[in-house]
C-alpha positions as CSV (number, residue, x, y, z in Angstrom):
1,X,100.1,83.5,108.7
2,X,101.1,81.7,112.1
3,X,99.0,79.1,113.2
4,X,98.4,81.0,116.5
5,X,96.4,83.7,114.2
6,X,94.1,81.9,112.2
7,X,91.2,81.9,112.8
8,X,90.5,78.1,111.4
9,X,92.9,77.0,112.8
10,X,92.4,78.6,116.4
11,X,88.6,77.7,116.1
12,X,90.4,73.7,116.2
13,X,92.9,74.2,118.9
14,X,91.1,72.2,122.0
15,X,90.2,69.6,119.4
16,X,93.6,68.9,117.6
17,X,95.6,68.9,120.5
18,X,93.7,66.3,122.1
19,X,94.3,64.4,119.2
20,X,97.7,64.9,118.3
21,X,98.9,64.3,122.5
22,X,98.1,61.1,123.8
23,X,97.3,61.4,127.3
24,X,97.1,65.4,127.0
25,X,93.8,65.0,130.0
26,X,96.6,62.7,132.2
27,X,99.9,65.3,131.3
28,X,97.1,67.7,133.1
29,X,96.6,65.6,135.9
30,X,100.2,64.9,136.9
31,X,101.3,68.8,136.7
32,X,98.1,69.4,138.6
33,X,99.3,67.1,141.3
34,X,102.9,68.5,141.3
35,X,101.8,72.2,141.5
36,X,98.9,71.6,144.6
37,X,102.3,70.1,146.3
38,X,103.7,73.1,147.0
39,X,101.0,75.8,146.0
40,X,98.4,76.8,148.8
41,X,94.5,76.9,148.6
42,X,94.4,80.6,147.9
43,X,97.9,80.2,145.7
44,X,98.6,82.8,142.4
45,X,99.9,80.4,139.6
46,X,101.5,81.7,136.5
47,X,101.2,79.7,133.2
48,X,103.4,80.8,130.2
49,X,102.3,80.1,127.1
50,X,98.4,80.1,128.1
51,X,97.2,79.6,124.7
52,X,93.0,78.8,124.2
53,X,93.2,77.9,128.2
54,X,93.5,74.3,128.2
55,X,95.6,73.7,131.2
56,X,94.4,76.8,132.9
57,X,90.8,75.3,132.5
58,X,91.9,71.9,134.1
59,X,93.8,73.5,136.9
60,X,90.6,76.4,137.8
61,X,88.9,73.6,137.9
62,X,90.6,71.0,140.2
63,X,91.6,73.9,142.1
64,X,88.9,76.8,142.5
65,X,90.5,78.9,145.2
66,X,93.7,79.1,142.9
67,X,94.4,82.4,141.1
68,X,96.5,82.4,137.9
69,X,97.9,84.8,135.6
70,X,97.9,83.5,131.5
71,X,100.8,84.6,129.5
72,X,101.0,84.1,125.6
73,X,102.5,85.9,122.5
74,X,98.6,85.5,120.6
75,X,96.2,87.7,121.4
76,X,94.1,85.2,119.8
77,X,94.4,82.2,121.3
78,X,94.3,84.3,124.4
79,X,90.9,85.6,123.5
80,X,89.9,81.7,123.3
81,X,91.6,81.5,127.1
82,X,89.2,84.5,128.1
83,X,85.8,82.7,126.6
84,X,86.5,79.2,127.7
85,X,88.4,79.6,131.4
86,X,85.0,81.6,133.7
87,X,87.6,81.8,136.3
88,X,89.7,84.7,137.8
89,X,92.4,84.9,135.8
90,X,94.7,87.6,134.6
91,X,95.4,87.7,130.5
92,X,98.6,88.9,129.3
């Protein structure tokens, strides 16, 4: 069973990879600042490989009049993505 499927493991996600990245909030931050340079207020942003949201969440956040569109092979993790992000976004 992939990792992307299990339950346990999905339940973890947000949690592990904050551990297992050093500086995962600051990788945020910086890809934040390098999309608002060339995205406008009202922009559409596509993120591949969406997963539980984390990014997404960070970026809906810092950016509110930003729409984005959440790609990801796990129907799973993009369940997670759909109960953490309260944010327009479209789920694929």
């Amino acid at each position: 069973m992939s990792s992307f499927s299990d339950p346990k493991a999905i339940a973890g996600y947000a949690e592990n990879a904050m551990r297992r990245v050093p500086g995962l909030v600051d990788v945020h931050r910086m890809a934040a600042v390098l999309l608002a340079e060339s995205t406008p207020p009202e922009g559409r942003v596509l993120v591949v490989g969406a997963g539980g949201g984390m990014e997404l969440k960070f970026f809906a956040e810092s950016f509110p009049g930003w729409h984005f569109d959440g790609v990801d092979p796990s129907a799973e993790m993009l369940g997670v993505l759909k109960s953490e992000v309260q944010h327009p976004t479209r789920v694929a």
